[in-house]
N, C-alpha and C positions, 0 to 999 in steps of 0.2 A: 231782596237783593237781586239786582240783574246780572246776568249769564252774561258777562262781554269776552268770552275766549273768544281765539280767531276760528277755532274748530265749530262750535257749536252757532257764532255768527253768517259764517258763510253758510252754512245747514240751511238757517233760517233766510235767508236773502234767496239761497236758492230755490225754494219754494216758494218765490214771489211773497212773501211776505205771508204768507196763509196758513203756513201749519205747522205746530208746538215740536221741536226738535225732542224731546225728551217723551213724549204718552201719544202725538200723532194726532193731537183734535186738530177739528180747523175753525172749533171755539175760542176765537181771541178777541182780547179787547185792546182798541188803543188809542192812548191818552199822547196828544199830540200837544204840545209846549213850544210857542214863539219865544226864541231869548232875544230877537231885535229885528229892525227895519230900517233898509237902508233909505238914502235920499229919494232913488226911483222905486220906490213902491216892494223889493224886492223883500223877504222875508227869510230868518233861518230860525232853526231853533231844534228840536228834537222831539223824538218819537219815542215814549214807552209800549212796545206789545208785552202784551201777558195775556194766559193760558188761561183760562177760565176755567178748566178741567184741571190741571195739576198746579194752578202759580207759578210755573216755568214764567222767566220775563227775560228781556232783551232791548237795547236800547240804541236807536242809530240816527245820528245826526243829518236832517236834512237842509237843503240850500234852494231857495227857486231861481235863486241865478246861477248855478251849476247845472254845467250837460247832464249829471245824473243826477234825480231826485235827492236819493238816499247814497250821497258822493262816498262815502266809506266803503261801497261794495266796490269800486275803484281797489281800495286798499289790499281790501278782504282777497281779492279775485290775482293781485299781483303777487302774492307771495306763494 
């Protein structure tokens, strides 16, 4: 089951995406998932990270035609 709090999200975004909010490895794995493609080539879909040390996981929507990669840290960062 993925960790989607806002608390424990922006944790992980804030360490550039590299290390497990919950035990601290910077043993992760991540399974990256296309859900579509638009007319111009562009691509979105999503990203599972998981902790290879504890199964800590977390999952954030990416966009290649938005100004941020991983456009949720947008979200994450306004509140």
């Amino acid at each position: 089951m993925c960790d989607q709090s806002p608390a424990s999200r922006k944790a992980f975004a804030a360490s550039y995406f590299s290390k497990c909010i919950k035990c601290g490895s910077e043993d992760l794995k991540e399974v990256k998932k296309t859900e579509g493609c638009r007319h111009n080539g562009d691509a979105y879909g999503f990203t599972v990270f998981t902790c290879t040390s504890c199964q800590w996981s977390t999952r954030f929507e990416w966009d290649e035609d938005s100004d941020l990669y991983y456009y949720e840290v947008l979200l994450l960062t306004s509140r």
